[in-house]
The first five atom37 places (N, CA, C, CB, O) and aatype in JSON, in Angstrom:
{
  "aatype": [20, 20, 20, 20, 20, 20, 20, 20, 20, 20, 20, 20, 20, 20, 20, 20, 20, 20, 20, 20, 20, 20, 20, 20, 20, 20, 20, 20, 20, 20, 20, 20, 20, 20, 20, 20, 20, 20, 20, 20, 20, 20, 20, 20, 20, 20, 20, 20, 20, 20, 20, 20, 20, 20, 20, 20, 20, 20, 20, 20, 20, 20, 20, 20, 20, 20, 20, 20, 20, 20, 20, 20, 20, 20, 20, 20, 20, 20, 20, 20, 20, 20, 20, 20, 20, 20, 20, 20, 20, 20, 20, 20, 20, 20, 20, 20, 20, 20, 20, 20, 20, 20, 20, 20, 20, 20, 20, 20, 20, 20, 20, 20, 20, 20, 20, 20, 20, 20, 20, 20, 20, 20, 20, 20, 20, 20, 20, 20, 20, 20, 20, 20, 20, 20, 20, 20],
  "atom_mask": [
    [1, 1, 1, 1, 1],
    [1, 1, 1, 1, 1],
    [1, 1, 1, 1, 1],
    [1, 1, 1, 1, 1],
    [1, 1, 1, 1, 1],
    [1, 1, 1, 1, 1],
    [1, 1, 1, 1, 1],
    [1, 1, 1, 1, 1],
    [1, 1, 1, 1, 1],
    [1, 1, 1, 1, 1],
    [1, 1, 1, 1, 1],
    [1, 1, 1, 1, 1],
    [1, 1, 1, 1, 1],
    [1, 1, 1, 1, 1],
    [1, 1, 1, 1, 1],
    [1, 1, 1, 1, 1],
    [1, 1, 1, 1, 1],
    [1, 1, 1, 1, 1],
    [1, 1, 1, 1, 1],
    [1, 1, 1, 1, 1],
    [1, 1, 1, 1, 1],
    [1, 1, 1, 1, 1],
    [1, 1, 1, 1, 1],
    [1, 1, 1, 1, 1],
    [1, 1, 1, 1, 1],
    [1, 1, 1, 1, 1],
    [1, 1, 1, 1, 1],
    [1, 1, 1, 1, 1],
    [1, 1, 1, 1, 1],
    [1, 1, 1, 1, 1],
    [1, 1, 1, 1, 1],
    [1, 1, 1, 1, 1],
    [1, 1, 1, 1, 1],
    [1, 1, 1, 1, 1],
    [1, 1, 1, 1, 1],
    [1, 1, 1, 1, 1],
    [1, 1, 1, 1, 1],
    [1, 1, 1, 1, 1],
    [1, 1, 1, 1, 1],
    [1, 1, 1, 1, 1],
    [1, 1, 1, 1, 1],
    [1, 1, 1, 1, 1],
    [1, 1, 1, 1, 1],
    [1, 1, 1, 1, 1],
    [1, 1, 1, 1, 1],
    [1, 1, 1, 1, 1],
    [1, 1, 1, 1, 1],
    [1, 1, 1, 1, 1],
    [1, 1, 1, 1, 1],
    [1, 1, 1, 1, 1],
    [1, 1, 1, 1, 1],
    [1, 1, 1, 1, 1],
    [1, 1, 1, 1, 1],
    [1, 1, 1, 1, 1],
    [1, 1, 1, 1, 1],
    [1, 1, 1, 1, 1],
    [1, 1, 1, 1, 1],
    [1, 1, 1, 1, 1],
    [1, 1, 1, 1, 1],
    [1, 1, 1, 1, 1],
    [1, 1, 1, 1, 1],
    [1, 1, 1, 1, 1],
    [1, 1, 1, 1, 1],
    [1, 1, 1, 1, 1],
    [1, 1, 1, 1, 1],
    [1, 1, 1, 1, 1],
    [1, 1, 1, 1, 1],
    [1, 1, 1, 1, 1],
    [1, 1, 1, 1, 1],
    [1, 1, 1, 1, 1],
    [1, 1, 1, 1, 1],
    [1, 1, 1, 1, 1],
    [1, 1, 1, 1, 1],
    [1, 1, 1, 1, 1],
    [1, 1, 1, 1, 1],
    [1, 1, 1, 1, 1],
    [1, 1, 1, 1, 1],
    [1, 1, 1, 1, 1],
    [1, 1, 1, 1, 1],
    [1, 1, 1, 1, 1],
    [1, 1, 1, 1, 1],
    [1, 1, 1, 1, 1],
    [1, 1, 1, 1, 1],
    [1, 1, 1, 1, 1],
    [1, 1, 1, 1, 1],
    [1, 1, 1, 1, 1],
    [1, 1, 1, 1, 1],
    [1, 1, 1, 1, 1],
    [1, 1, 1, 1, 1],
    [1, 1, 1, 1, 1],
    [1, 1, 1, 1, 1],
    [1, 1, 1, 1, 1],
    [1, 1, 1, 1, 1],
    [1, 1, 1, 1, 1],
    [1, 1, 1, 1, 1],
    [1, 1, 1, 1, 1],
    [1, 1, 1, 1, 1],
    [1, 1, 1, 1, 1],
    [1, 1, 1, 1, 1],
    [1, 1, 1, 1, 1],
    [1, 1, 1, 1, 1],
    [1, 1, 1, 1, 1],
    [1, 1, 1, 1, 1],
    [1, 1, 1, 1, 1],
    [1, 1, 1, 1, 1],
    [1, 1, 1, 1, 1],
    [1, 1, 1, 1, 1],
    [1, 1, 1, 1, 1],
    [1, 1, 1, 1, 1],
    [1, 1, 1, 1, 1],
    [1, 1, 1, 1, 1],
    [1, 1, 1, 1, 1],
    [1, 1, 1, 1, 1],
    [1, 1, 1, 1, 1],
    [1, 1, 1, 1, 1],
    [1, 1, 1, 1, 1],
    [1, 1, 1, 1, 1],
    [1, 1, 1, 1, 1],
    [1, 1, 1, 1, 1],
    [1, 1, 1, 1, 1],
    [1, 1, 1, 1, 1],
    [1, 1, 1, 1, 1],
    [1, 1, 1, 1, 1],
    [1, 1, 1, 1, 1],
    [1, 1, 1, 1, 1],
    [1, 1, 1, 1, 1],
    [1, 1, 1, 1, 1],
    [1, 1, 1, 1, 1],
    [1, 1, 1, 1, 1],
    [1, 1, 1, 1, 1],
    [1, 1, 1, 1, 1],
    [1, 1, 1, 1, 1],
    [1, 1, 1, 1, 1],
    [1, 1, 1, 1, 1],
    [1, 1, 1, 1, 1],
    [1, 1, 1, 1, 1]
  ],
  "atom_positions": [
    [[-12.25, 15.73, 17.85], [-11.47, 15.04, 18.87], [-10.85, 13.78, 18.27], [-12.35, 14.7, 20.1], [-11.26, 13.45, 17.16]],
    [[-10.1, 13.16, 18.76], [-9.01, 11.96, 18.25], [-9.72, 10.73, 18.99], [-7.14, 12.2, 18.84], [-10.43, 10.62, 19.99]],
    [[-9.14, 9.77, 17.9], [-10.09, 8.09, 18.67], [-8.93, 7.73, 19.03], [-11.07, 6.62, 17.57], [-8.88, 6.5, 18.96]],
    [[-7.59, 8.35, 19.52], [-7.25, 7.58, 19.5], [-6.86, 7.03, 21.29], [-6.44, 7.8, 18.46], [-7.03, 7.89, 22.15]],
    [[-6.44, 5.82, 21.67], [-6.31, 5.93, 23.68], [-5.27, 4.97, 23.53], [-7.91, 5.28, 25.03], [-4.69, 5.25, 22.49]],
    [[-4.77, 4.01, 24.05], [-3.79, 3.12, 24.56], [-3.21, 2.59, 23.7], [-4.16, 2.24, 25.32], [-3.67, 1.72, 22.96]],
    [[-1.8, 3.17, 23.68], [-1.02, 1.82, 22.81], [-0.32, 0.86, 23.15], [-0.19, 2.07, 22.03], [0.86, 1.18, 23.28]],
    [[-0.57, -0.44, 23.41], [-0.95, -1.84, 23.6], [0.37, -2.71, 22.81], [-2.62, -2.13, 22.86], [0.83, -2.57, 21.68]],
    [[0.75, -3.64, 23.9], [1.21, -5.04, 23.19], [0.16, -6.28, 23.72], [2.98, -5.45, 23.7], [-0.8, -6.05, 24.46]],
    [[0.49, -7.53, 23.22], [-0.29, -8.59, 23.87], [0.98, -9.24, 24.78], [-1.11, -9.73, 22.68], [2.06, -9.33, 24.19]],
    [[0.9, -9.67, 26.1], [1.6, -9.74, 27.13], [2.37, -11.17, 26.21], [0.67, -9.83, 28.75], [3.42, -11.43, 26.8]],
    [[2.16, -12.16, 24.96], [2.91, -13.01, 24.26], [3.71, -12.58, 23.23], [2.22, -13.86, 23.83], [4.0, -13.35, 22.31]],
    [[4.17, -11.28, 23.26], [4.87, -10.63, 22.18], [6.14, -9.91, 22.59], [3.98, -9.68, 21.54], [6.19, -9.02, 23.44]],
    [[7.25, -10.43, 21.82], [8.67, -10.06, 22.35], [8.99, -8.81, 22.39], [9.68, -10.6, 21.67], [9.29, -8.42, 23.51]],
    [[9.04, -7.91, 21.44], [9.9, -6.64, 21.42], [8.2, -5.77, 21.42], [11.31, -6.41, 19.7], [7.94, -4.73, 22.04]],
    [[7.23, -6.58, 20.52], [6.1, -5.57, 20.42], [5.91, -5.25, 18.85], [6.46, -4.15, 21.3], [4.87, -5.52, 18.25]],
    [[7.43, -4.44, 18.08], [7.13, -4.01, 17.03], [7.16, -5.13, 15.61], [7.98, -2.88, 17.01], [6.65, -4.64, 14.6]],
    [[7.53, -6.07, 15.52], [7.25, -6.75, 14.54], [6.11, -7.15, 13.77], [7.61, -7.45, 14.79], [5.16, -7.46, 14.49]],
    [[5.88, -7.24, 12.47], [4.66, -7.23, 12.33], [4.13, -8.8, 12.68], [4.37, -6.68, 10.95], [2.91, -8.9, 12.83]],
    [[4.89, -9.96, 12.8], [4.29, -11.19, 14.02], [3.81, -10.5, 14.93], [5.34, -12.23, 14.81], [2.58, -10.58, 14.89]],
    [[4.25, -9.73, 15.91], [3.93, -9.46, 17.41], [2.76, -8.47, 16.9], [5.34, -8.73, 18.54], [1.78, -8.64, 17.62]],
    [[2.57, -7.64, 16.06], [1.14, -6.77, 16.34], [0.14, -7.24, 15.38], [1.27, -5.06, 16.12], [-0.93, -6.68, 15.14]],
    [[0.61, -8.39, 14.79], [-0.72, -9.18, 14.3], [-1.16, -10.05, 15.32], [-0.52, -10.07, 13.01], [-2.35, -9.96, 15.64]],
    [[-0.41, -10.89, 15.9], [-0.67, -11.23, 17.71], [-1.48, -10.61, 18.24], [0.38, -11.0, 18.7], [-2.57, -11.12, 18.5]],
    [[-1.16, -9.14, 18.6], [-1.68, -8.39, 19.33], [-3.2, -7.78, 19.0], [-0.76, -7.56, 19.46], [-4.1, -7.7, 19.83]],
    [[-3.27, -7.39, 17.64], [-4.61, -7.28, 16.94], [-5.23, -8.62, 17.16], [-4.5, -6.92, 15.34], [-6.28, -8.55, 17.81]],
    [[-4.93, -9.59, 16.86], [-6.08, -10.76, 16.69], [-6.24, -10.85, 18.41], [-5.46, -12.54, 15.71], [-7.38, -11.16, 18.76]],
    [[-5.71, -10.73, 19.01], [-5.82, -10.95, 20.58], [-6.69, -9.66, 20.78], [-4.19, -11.0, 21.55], [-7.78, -10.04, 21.19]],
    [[-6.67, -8.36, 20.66], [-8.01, -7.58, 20.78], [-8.81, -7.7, 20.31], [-8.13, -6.64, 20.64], [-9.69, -7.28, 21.05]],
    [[-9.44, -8.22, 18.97], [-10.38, -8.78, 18.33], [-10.99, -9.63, 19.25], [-9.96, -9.37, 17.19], [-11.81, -9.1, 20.01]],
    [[-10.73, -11.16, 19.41], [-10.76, -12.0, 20.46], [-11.52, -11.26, 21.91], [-9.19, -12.44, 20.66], [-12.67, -11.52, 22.23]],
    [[-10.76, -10.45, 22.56], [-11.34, -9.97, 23.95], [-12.73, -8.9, 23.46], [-9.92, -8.99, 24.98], [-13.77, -8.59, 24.04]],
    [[-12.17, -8.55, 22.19], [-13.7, -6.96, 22.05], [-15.18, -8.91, 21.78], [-13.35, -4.9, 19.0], [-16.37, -8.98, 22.1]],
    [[-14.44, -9.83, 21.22], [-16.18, -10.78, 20.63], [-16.46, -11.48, 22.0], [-16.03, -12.43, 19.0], [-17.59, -11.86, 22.32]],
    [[-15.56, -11.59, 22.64], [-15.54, -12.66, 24.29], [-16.33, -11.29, 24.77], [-13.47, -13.25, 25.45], [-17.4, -11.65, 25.27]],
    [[-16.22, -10.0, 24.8], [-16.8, -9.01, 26.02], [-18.28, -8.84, 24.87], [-15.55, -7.11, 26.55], [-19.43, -8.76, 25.32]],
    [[-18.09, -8.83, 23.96], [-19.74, -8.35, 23.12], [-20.7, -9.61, 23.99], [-19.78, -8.72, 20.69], [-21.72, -9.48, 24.67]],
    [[-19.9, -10.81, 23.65], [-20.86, -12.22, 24.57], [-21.31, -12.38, 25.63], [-20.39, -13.28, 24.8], [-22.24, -13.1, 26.0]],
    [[-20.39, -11.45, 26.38], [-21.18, -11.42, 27.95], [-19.87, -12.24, 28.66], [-23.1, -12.48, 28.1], [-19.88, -12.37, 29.88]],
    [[-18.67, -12.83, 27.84], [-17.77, -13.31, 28.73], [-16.62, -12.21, 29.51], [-17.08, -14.35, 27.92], [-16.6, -11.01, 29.23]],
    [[-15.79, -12.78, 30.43], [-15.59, -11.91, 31.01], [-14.35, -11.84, 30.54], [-15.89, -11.93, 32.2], [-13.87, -12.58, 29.68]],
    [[-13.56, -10.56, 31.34], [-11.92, -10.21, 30.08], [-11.44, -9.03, 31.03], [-12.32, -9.39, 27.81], [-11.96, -7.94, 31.27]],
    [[-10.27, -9.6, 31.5], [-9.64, -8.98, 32.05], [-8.44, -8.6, 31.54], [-9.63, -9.41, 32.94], [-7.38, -9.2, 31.71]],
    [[-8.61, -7.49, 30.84], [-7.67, -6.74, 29.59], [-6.32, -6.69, 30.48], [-8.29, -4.87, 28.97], [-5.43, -7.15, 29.77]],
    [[-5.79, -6.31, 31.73], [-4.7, -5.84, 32.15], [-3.69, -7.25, 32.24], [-4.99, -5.0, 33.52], [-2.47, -7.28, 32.41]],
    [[-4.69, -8.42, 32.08], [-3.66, -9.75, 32.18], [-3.36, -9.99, 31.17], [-4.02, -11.01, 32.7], [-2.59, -10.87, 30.78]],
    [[-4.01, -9.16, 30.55], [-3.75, -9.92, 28.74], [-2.66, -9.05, 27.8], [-5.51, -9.81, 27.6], [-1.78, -9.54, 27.09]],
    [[-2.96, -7.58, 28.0], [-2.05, -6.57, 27.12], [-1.06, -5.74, 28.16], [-3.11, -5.37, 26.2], [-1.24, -5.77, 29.37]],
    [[-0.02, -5.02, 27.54], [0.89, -4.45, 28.21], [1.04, -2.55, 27.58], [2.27, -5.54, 27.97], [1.04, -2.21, 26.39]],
    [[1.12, -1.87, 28.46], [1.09, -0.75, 27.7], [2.24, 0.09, 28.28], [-0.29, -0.06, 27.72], [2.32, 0.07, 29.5]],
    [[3.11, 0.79, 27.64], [2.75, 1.27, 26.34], [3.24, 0.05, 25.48], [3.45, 2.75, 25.94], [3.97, -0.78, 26.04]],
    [[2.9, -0.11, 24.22], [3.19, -1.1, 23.43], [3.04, -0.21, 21.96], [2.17, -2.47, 23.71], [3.1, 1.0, 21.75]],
    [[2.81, -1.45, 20.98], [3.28, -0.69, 19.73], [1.55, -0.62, 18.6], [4.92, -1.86, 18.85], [1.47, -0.34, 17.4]],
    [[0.56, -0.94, 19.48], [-0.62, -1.35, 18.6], [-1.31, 0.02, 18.87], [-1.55, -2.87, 19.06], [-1.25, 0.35, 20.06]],
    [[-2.06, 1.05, 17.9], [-2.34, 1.79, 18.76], [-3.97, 1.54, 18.87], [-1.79, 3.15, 18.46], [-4.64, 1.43, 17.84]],
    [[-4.68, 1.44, 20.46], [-6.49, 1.5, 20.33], [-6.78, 2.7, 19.83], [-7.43, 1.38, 21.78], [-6.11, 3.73, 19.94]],
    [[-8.21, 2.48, 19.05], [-8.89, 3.56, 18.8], [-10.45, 3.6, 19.03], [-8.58, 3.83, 17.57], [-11.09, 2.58, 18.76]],
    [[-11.03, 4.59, 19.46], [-12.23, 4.13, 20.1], [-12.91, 5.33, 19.9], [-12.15, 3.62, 21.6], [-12.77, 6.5, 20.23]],
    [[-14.02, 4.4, 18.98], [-15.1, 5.04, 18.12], [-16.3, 5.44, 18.72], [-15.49, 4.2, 17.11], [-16.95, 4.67, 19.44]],
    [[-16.77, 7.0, 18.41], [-17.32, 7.32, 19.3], [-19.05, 7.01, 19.24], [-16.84, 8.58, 19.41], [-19.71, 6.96, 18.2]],
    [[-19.51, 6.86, 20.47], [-20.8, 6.63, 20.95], [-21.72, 6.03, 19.61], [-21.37, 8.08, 21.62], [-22.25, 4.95, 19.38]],
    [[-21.63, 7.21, 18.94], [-23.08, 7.6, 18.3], [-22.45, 7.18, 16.48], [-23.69, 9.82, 18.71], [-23.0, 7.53, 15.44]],
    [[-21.22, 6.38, 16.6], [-20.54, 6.59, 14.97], [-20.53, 7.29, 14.53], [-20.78, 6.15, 14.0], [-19.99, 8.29, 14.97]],
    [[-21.21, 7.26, 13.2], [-21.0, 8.1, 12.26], [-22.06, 9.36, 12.27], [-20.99, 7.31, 11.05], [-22.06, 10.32, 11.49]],
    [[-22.89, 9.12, 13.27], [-23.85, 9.93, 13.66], [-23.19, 11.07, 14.29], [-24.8, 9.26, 14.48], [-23.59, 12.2, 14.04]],
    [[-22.11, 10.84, 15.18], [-21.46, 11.95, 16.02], [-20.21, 12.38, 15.25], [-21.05, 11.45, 17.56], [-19.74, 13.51, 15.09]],
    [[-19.67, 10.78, 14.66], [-18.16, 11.48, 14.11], [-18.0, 10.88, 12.93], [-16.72, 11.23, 15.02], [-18.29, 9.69, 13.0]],
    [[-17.5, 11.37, 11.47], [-17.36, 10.86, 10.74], [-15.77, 10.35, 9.66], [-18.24, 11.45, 10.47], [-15.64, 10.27, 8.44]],
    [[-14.96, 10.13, 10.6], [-13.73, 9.5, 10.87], [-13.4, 8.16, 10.95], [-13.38, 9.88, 11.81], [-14.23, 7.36, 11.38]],
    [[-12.14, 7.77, 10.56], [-12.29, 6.32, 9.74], [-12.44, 5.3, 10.73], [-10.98, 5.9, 8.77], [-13.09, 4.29, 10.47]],
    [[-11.86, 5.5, 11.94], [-12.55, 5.12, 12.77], [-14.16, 4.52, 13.21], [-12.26, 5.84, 13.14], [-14.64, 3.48, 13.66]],
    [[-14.57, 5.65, 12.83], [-16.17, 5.34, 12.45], [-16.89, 4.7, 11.71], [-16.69, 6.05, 12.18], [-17.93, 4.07, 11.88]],
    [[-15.95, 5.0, 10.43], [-16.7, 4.34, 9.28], [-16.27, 3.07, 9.21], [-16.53, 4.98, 7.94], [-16.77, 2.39, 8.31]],
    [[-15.19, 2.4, 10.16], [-14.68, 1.53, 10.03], [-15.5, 0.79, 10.82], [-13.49, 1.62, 10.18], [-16.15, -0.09, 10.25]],
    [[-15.63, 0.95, 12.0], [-16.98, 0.49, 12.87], [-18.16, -0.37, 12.3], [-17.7, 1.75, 13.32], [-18.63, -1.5, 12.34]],
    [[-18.38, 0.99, 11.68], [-20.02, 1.03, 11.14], [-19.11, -0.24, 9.81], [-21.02, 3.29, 10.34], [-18.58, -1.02, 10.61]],
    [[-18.89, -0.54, 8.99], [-18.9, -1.32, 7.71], [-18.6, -2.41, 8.76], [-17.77, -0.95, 6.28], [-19.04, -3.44, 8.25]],
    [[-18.19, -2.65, 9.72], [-17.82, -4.13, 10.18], [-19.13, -4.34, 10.79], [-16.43, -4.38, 11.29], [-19.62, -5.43, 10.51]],
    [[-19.93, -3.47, 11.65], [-21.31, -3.69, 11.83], [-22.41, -4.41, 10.79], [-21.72, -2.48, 12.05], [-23.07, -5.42, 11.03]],
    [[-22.42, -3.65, 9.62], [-22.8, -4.04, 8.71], [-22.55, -5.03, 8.03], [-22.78, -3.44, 8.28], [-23.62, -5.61, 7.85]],
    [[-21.66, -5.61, 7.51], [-20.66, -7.2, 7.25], [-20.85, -8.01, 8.67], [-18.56, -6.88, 6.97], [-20.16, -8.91, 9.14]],
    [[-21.95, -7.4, 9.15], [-22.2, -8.62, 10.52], [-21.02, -9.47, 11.45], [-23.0, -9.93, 9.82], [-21.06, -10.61, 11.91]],
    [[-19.97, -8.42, 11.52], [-18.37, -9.2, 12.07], [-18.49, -8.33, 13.67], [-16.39, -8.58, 10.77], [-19.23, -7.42, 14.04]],
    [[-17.5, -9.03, 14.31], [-16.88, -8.43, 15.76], [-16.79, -6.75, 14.81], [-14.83, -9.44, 16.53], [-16.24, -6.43, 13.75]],
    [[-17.52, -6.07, 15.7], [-16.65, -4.68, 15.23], [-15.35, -4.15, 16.56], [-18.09, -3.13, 15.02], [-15.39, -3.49, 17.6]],
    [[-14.21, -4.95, 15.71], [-13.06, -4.71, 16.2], [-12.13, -4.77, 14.85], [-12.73, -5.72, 17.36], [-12.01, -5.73, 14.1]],
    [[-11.68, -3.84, 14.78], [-10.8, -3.64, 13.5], [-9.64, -3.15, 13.43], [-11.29, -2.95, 12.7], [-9.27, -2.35, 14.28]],
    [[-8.71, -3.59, 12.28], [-7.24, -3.08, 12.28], [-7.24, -2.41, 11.07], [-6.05, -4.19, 12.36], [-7.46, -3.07, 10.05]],
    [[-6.93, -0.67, 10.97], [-6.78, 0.25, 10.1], [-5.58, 0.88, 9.74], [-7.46, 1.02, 10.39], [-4.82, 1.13, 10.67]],
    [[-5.23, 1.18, 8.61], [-3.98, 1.74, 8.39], [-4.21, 2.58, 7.29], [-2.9, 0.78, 8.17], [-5.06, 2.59, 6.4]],
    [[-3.01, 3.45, 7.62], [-3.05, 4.78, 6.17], [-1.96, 3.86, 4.69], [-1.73, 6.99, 6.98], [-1.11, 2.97, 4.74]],
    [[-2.35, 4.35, 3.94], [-1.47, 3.66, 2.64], [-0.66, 4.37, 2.27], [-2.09, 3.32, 1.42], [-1.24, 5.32, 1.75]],
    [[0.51, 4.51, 2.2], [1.98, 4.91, 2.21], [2.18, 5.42, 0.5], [3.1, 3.38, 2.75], [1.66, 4.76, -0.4]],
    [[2.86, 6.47, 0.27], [3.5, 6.61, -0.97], [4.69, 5.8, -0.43], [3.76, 8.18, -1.55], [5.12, 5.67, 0.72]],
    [[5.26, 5.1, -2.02], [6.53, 4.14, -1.44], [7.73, 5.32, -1.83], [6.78, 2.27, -2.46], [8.78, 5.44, -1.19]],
    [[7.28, 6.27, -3.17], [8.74, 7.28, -3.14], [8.63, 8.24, -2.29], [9.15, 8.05, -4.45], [9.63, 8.96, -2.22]],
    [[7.57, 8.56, -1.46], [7.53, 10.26, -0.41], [7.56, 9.67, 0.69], [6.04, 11.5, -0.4], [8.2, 10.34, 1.51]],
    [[6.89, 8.06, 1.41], [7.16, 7.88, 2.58], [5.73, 8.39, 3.61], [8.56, 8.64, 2.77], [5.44, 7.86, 4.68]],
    [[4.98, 9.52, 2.99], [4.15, 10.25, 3.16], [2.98, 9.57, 2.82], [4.4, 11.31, 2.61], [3.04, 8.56, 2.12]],
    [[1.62, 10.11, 3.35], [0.62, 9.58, 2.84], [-0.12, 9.29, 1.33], [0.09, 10.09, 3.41], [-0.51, 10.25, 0.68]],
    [[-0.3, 7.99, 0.85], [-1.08, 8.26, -0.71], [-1.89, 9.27, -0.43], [-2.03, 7.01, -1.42], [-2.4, 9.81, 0.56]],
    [[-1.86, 9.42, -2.26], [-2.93, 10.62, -2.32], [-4.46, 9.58, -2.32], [-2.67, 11.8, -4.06], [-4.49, 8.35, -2.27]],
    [[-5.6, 10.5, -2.39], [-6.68, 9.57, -2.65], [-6.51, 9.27, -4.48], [-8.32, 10.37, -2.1], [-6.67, 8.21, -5.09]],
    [[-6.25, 10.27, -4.86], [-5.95, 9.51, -6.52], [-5.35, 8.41, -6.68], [-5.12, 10.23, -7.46], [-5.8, 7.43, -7.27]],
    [[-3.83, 8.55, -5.92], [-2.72, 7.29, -6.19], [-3.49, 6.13, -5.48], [-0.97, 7.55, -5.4], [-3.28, 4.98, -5.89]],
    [[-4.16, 6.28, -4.71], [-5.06, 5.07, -3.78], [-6.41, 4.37, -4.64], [-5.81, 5.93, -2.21], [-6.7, 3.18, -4.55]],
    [[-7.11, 5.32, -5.42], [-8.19, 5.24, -6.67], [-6.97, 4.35, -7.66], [-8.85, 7.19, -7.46], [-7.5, 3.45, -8.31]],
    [[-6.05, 4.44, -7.78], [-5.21, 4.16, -9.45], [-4.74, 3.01, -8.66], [-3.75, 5.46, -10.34], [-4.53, 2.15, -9.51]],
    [[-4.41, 2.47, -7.4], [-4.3, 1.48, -6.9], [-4.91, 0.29, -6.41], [-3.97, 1.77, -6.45], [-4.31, -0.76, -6.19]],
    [[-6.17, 0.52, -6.26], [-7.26, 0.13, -5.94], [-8.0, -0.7, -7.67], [-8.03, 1.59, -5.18], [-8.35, -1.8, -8.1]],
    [[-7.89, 0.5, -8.06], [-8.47, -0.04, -10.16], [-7.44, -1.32, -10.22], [-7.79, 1.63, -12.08], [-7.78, -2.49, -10.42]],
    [[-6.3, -0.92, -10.03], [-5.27, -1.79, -10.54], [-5.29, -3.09, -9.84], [-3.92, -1.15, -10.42], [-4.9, -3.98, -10.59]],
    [[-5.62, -3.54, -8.58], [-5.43, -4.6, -8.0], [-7.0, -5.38, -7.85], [-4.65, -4.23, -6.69], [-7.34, -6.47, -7.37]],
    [[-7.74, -4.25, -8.51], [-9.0, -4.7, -8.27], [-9.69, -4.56, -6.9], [-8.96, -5.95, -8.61], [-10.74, -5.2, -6.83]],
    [[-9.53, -4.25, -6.39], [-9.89, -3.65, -4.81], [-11.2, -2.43, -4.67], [-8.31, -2.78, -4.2], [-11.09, -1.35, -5.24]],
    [[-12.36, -2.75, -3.89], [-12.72, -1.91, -4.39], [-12.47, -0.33, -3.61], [-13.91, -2.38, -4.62], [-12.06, -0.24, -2.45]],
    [[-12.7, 0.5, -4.22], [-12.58, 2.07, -3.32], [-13.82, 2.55, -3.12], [-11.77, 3.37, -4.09], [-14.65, 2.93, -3.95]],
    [[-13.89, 2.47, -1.57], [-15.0, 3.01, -0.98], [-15.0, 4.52, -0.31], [-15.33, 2.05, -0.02], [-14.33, 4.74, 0.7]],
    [[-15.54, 5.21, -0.74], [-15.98, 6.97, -0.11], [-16.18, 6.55, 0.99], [-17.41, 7.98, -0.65], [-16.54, 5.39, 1.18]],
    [[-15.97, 7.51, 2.07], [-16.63, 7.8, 3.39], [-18.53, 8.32, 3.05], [-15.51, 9.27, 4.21], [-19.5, 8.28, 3.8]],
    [[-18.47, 8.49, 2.5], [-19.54, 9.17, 2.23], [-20.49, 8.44, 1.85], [-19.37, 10.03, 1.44], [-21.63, 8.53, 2.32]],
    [[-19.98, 7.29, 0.59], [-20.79, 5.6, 0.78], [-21.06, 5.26, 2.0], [-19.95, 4.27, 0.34], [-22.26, 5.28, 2.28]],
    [[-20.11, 4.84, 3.08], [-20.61, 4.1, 3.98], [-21.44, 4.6, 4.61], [-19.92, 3.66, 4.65], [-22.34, 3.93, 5.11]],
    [[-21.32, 6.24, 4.79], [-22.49, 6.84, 5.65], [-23.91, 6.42, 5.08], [-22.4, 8.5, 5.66], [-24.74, 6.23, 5.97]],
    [[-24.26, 6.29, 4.08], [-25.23, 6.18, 2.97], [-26.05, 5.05, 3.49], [-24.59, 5.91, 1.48], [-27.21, 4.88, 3.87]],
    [[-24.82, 4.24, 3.32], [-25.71, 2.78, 3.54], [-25.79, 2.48, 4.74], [-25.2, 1.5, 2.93], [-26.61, 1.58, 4.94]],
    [[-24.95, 3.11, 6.22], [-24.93, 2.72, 7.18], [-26.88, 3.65, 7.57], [-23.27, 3.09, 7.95], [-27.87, 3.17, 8.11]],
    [[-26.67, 4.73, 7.1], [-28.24, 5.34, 7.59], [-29.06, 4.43, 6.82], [-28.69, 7.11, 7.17], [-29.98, 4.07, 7.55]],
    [[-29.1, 4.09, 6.09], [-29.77, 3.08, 5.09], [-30.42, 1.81, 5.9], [-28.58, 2.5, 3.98], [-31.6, 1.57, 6.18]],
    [[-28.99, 0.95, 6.22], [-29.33, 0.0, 7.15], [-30.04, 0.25, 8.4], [-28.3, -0.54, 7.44], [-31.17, -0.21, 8.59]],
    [[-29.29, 1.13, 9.44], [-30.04, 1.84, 10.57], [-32.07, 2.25, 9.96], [-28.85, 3.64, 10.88], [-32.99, 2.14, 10.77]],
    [[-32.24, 2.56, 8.9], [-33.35, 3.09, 9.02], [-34.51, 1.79, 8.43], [-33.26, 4.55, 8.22], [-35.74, 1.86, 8.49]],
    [[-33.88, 0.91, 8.0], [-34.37, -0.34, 7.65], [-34.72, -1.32, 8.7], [-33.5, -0.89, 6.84], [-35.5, -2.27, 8.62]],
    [[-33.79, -0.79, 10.02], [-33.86, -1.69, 11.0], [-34.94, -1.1, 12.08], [-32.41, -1.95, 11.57], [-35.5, -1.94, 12.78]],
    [[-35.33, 0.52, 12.3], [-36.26, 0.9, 12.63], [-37.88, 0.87, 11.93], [-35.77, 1.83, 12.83], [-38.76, 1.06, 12.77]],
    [[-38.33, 0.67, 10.67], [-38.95, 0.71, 10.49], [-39.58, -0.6, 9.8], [-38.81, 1.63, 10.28], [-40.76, -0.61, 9.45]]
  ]
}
């Protein structure tokens, strides 16, 4: 199934698509997901406008336990880095196809800028890792 549900502006953003207006708009969902983790209150419909140009994605129940999609894994590593797990994800572009990098061209990009490249399959690792450290 797809994470993905509402695509969103923040009600202070002009056209929506600029990347000013949906960095606006991301840091303004960030903001309402750490105000609602606190117990404050957030009344999303005064704040965002839909349809807009940000798209939500909403990770399911159980993470990486139920789904193992970047979504998930994206979750789970911000869990772990002890942050708001509210996150902004994107696919990495070939610049001559327009199309998605490959995971190679993304490995040869990653070496090159120094970045590191993380498997899905790492994070599952360490996310059961952590989870089972925290039960026992």
């Amino acid at each position: 199934s797809t994470s993905f549900s509402l695509w969103v502006n923040h009600k202070d953003t002009f056209t929506g698509v600029t990347d000013r207006d949906r960095a606006l708009t991301i840091r303004k969902i960030g903001e309402a997901v750490e105000k609602s983790l606190n117990g404050g209150k957030f009344n999303f419909f005064n704040e965002f406008i839909s349809p807009g140009h940000v798209a939500l994605l909403r990770a399911a129940d159980g993470l990486i336990y139920e789904r193992k999609g970047h979504t998930e894994l994206s979750i789970a590593l911000a869990e772990m880095a002890g942050i708001t797990p509210a996150v902004a994800i994107c696919e990495m572009l070939d610049e001559k196809t327009g199309g998605a990098l490959s995971k190679l061209d993304a490995m040869r990009y990653a070496e090159e800028n120094k970045i590191p490249f993380v498997e899905g399959i790492e994070i599952v690792k360490a996310y059961k890792k952590t989870k089972s450290n925290l039960i026992t």
